[in-house]
Each structure stands twice: as C-alpha cells, then as structure tokens.
DOMIMAR-762901 format. One record per residue: residue in three letters; x, y, z of N, C-alpha, C, O, CB in turn. Coordinates in steps of 0.05 Angstrom, whole numbers, plus 5000, padded with zeros to 4 digits. Glycine has a CB too. Example, Ala and Ser with C-alpha at 12.3 -4.5 7.8 and 13.67 -1.06 7.14 Angstrom:
<rs>
ALA526448865156524649105156526449345156528549345169522649115181/SER525749555142527349795143525850015157526850235161528249885114/
</rs>
This chain:
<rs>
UNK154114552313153314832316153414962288151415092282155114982336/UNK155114952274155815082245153714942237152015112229158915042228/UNK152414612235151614612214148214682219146514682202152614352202/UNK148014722237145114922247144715162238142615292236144914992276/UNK147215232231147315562226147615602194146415782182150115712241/UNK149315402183148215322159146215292151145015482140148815172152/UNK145115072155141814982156139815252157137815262143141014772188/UNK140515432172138315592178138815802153136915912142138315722211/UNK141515842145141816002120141015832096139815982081144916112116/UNK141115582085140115452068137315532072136515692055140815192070/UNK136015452087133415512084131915742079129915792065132615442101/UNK133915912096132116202086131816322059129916462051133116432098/UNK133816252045134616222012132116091998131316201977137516002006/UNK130415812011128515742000125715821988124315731970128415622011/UNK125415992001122016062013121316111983119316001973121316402038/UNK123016271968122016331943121916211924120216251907122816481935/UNK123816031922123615841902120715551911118815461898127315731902/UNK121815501935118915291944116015381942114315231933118815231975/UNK115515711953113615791950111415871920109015871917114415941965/UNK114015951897113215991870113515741856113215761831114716191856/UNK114215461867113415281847111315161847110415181870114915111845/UNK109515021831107214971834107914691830110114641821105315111818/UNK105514421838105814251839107414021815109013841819103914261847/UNK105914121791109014001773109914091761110114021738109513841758/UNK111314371776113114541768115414461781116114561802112314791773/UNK117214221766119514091776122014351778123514391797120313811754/UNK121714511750124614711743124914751766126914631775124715001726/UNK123314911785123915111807125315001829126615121846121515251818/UNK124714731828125514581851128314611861129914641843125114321846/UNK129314611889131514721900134114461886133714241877130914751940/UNK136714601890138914401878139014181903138314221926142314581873/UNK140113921890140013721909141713781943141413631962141313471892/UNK143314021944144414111975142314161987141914092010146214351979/UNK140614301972138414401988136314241994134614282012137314601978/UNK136214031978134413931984134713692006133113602023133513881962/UNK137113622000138313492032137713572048136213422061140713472040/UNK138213832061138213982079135714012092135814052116139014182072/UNK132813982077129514002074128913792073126613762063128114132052/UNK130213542082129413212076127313092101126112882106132712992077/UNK127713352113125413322143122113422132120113342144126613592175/UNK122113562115119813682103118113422089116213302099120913942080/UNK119413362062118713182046119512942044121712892054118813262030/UNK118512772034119612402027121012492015123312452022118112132011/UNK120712621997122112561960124712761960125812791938119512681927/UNK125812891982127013121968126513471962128013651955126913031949/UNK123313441967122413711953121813821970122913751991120413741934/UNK119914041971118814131995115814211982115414391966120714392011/UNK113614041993110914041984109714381989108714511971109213792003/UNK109814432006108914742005110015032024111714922038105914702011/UNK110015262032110415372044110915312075112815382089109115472036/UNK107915132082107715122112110314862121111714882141103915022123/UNK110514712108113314492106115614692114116314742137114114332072/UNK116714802088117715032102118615172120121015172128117015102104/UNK116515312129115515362149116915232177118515342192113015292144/UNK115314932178115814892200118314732198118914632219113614782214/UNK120314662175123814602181124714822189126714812203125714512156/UNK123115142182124615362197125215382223127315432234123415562194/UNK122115302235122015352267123515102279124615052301118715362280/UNK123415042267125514672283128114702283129514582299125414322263/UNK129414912261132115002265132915202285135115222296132915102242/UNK129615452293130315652307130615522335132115592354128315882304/UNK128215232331128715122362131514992362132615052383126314872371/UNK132314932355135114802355137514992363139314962380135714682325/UNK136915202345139315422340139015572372141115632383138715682308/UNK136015632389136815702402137015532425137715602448136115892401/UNK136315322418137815112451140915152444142515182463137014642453/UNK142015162419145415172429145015392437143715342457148215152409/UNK145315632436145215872436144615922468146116072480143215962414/UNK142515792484143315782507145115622518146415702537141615762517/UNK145515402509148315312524150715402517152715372531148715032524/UNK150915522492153415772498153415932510155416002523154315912484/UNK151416052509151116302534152216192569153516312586146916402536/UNK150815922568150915822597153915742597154915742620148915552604/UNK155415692577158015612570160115772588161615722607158515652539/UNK159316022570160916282575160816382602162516482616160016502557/UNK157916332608158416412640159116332659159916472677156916452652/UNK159216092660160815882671163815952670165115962691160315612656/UNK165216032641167716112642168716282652171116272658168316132628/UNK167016492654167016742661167816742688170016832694164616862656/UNK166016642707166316612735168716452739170216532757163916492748/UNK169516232726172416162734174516272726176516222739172915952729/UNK174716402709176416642699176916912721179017052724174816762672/UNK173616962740173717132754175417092771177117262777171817202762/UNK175316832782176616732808179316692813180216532797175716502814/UNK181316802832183116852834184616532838183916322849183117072852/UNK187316632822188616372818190216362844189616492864190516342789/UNK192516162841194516082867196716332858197816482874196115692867/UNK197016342837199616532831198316912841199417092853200616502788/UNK196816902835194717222848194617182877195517362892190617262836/UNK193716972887194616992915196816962919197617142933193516852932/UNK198216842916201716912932202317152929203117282948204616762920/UNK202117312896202517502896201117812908201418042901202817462877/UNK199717712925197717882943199817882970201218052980194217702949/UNK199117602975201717652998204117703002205017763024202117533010/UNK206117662971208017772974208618032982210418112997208517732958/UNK205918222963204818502970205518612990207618732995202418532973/UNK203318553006203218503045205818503052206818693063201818173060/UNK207218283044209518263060211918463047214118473057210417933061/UNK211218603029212518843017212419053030214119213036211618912995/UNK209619043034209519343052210519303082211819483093206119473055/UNK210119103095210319083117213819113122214819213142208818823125/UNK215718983094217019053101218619463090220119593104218018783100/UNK218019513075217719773078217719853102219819853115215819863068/UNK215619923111214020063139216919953172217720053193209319803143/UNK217319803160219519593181222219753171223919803189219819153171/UNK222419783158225719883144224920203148226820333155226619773100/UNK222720323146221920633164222020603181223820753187219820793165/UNK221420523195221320493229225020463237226520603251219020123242/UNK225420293226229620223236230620523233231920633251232219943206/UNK230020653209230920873201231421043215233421163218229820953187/UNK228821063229227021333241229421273282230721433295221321243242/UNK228820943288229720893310234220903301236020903318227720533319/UNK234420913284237320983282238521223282240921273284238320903263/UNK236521383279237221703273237421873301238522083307234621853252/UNK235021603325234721753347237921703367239121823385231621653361/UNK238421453351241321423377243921553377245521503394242621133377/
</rs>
C-alpha cells in the first residue's frame, strides 16, 4: 500500500522533467529512484515521452484505487463487528434487568412492611 502511494508521488514529480527532455537530452533525465520506479514505461530506464507517463500514472490510480476500495470494504466490515454487541454487554444488560427488578422487589417489601 505505501509503496503505491509512493509510486504515485514519485511520479507526479516527473512530468516535468520527462516532458522537457528531448530525445538526447540525457541531463534532464530522472535520478536512477525514479527511474526504477518508471521501469514499466521504458526498457532502458527513461521515460520516452509524456504519454508513457501518462499511462504509469493511470496504472497507479488503478491500483491505488483497488486498495482504496478494499480498505474502505476493510473498515466496514470492522465497523459492523465493532457494532455488534459483545458477551460482556449482554450480561451486563441483564445484570441491568435484574437490577431493576430487584429494586422494584425491595419497593414493593417496603411498601408491604409498612402496611403490617
């Protein structure tokens, strides 16, 4: 995942330097990280023109956002089991219940002791 997100910041860094070099205009050429990174574009390392480019961009956006949905799908997934009430929330539901009930039980003795 990071290194998609990398990748997609390496590249965007490129456009200018790939786009203003001209064919044997070696200077401009990106440092060898970068050019690792663009090894899908070109044989050699370089990146032959804009539309190369180009399309290592869209192959990262496709990438970046298939994770991007399965984190999303990740989280929701977690989410809903997070929603769902554990064993300790239910006992403590019924302990509840059986709190009040006994309350309401200890008013009632009260109320029936006062009458005798």
């Amino acid at each position: 995942m990071r290194v998609g997100w990398i990748l997609l910041l390496l590249l965007l860094g490129i456009p200018t330097l790939a786009c203003s070099a001209g064919p044997d205009d070696r200077a401009m050429a990106p440092p060898d990280s970068l050019a690792n990174a663009t090894a899908v574009a070109a044989s050699d390392n370089t990146l032959k023109n804009c539309q190369d480019l180009a399309a290592v961009i869209r192959e990262s956006q496709v990438a970046t956002s298939r994770d991007l949905r399965q984190i999303k799908g990740d989280l929701a997934r977690l989410q809903l089991k997070l929603d769902e009430p554990g064993l300790g929330q239910i006992v403590a539901g019924i302990g509840y219940i059986f709190g009040l009930f006994g309350v309401a039980a200890f008013v009632a003795s009260r109320k029936n002791q006062g009458k005798e």
